[in-house]
C-alpha positions in Angstrom: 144.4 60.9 134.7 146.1 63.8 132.7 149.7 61.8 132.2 147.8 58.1 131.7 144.2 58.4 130.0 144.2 59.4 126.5 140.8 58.8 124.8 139.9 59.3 120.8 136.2 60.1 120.0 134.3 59.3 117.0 132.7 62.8 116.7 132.4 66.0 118.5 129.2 65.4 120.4 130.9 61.9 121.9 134.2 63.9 122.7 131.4 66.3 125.1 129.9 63.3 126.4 133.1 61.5 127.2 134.4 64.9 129.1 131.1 65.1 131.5 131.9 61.1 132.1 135.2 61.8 133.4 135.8 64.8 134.7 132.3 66.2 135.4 132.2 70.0 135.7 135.5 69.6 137.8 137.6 71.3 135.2 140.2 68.4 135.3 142.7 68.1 132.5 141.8 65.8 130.3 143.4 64.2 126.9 140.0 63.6 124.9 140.3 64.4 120.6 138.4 64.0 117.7 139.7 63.4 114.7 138.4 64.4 111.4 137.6 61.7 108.5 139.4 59.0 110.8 137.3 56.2 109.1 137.9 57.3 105.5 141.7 58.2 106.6 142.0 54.3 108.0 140.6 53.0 104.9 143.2 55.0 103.0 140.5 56.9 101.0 141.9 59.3 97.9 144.2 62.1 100.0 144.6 59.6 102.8 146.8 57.6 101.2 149.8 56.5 103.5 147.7 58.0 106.9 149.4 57.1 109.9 147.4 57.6 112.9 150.3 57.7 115.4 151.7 61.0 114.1 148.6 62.4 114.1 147.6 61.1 117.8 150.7 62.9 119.4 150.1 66.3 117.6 146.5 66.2 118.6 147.5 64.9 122.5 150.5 67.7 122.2 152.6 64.9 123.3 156.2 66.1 122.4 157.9 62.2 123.3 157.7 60.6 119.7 158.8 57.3 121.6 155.2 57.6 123.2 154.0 54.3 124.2 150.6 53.4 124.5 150.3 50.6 126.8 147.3 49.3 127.1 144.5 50.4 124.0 140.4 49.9 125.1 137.6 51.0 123.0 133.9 50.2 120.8 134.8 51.2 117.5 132.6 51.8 114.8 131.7 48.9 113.1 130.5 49.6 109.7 129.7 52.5 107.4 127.0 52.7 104.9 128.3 53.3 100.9 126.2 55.2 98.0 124.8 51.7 96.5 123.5 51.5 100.4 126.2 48.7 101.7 127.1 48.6 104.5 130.6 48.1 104.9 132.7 47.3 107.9 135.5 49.3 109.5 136.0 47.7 113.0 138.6 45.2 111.4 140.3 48.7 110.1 140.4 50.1 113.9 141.9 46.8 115.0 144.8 46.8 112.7 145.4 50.5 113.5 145.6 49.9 116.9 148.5 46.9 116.8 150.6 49.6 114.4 150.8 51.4 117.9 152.2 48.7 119.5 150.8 48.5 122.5 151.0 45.4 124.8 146.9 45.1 125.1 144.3 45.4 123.2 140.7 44.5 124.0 137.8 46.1 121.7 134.2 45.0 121.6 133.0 44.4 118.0 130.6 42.3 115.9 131.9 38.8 115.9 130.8 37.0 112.1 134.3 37.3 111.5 135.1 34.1 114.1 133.1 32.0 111.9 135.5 33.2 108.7 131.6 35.2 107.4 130.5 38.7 106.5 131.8 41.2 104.8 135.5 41.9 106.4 138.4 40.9 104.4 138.3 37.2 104.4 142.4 37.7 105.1 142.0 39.2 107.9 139.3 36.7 109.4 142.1 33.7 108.8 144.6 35.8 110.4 142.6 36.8 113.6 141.7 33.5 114.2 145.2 32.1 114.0 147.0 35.0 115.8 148.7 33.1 118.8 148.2 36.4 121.1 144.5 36.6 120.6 141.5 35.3 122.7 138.1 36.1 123.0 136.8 37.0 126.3 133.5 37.1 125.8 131.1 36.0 123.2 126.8 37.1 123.1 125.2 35.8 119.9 122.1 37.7 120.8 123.5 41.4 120.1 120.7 43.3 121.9 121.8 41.3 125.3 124.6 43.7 125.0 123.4 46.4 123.2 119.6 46.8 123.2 117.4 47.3 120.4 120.5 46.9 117.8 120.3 43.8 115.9 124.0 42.8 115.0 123.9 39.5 112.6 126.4 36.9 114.3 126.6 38.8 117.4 129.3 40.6 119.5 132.3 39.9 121.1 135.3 40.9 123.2 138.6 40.3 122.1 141.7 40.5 123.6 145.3 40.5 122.6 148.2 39.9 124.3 151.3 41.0 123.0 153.4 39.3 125.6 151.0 36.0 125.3 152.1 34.1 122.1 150.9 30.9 123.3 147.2 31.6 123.1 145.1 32.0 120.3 141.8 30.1 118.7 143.8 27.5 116.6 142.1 28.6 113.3 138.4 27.8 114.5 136.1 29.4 117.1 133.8 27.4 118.8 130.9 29.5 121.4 129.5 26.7 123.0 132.0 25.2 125.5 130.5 21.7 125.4 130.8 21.9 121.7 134.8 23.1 122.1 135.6 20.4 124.6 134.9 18.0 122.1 136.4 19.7 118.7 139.5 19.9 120.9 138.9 15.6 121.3 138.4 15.0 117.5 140.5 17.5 115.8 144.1 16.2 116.3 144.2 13.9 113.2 141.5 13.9 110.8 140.7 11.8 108.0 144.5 10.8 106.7 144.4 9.3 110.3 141.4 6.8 109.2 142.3 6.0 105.8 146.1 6.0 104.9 147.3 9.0 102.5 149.4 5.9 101.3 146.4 4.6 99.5 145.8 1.6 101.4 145.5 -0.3 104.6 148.4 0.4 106.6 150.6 -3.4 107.4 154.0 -4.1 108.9 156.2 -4.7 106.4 156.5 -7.0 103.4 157.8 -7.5 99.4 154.9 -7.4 97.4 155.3 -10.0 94.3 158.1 -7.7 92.8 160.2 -7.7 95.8 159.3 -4.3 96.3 159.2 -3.8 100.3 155.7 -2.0 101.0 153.8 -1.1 104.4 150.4 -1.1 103.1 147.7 -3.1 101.5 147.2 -1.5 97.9 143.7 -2.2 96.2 145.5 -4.5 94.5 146.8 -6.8 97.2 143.9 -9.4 96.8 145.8 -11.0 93.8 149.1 -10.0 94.8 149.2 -12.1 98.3 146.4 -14.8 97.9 148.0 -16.5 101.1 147.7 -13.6 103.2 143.7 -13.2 102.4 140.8 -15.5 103.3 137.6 -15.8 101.5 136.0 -16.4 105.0 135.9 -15.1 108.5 137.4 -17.4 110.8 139.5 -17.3 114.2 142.2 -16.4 112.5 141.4 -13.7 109.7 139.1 -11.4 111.6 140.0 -8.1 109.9 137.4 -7.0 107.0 139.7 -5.5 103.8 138.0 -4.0 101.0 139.7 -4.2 98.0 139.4 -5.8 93.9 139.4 -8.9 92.5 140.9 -9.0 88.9 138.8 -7.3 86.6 138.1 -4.7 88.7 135.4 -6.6 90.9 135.1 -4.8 93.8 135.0 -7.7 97.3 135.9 -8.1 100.5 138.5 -10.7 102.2 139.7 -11.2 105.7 143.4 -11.2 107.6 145.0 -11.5 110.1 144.7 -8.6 113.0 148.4 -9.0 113.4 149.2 -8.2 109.7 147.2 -4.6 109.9 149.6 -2.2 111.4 147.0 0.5 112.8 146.7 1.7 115.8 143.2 3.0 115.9 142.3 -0.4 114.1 140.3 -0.9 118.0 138.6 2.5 117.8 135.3 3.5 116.8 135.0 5.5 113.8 131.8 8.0 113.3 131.2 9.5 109.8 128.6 12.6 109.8 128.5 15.2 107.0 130.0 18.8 107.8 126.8 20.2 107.9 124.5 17.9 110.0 120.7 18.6 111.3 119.4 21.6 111.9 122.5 23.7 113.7 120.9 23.8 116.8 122.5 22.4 120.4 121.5 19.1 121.3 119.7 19.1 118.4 119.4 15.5 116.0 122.0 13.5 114.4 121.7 13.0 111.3 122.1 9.4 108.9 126.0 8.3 109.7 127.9 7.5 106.6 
């Protein structure tokens, strides 16, 4: 335990505590420290400026190797400290980035989880970045803090992350979803989006043709009702099936029909479901609701 197990304490009384948990009264060498004013030396406070916590971790674990390498780092940080005006402001995030300046391969902390849904009060930076670093996942997420940790009430609960040096083909792909059923189908609907529905070209995507100009084009522009009056039908019949809404001159908003072999769009067959971003009440299984 002595050559592998090096353990940093947030005060005094926890280094004690952390001692009887490992070695008992056994008198076994241990490589337990506290350090002084970490928090305030993290957050680069006035005459912490440029702190680097590795130097200060091999004088305090008289560890004379300054190639030192810290394989694997484990912890429960602290997660927030309270300022004059009575903020609380969080550290956790601080504790985090310290720990990937030691470059170790893993890293797996337990800390309050708001920042996967890109809310609190850390840096809203460092939320983007965690939740598009490829090497991170999170291994387990308890909205209800006092499952974990009973009696404190943690808003957004707690989770346990993990990174993964070695792994750069993880990651949460920007968004964090808790509810499994609710991932499987972001991961459905996500590829694509709304450019996929409606063309970013302005109109309804069609195989190719020279507008009245000659101008060869490969959509319908709003226009396209007095542009191609052969192409459009006032009516739906067997042979113009495919609703286009577009203008009439003077700006009259109609509708006419075409042909389904003119519309070049392959999810022309496919459903499309408009909901607002925020829908219902929030809750699982709760109600849809009024589509769009």
């Amino acid at each position: 335990m002595d050559d592998n197990v090096y353990v940093l304490c947030k005060s005094p009384m926890a280094k004690s505590i952390t001692l009887r948990t490992l070695a008992g009264y056994s008198g076994a060498k241990t490589n337990i420290i506290h350090i002084k004013d970490l928090v305030k030396k993290l957050q680069q406070k006035v005459s912490f400026t440029n702190y680097q916590l590795r130097e200060e971790l091999l004088v305090k674990f008289n560890l004379q190797d300054e190639n030192m390498k810290f394989t694997s780092i484990v912890g429960n940080p602290p997660y927030q400290v309270t300022t004059d005006t009575n903020f609380a402001t969080p550290v956790y995030h601080l504790f985090f980035e310290a720990a990937k300046r030691l470059n170790p391969d893993y890293i797996s902390l337990i800390h309050p989880a708001r920042f996967l849904f890109n809310a609190g009060a850390t840096p809203k930076e460092w939320n983007k970045r965690m939740l598009n670093d490829r090497h991170l996942s999170v291994l387990l997420y308890e909205p209800s803090s006092q499952k974990i940790f009973p009696g404190v009430d943690i808003k957004g609960g707690v989770c346990i992350t993990f990174w993964n040096k070695n792994n750069p083909g993880g990651g949460l792909g920007g968004t964090f979803v808790g509810n499994e059923d609710l991932g499987t189908i972001l991961r459905k609907v996500k590829v694509g989006g709304f450019d996929k529905i409606v063309s970013t070209a302005g109109g309804s995507p069609t195989v190719r043709y020279e507008d009245k100009l000659g101008r060869k084009r490969s959509y319908f522009r709003t226009s396209a009702f007095f542009d191609l009056p052969d192409v459009f039908s006032k009516v739906h019949d067997a042979n113009h099936t495919i609703k286009i809404i577009g203008l009439e001159k003077g700006n009259k908003r109609s509708e006419r029909y075409v042909s389904k072999d003119i519309v070049n769009d392959p999810n022309l067959e496919n459903w499309k479901v408009f909901l607002p971003e925020s829908n219902g009440s929030g809750a699982i299984g709760g109600g849809v609701g009024a589509h769009l």
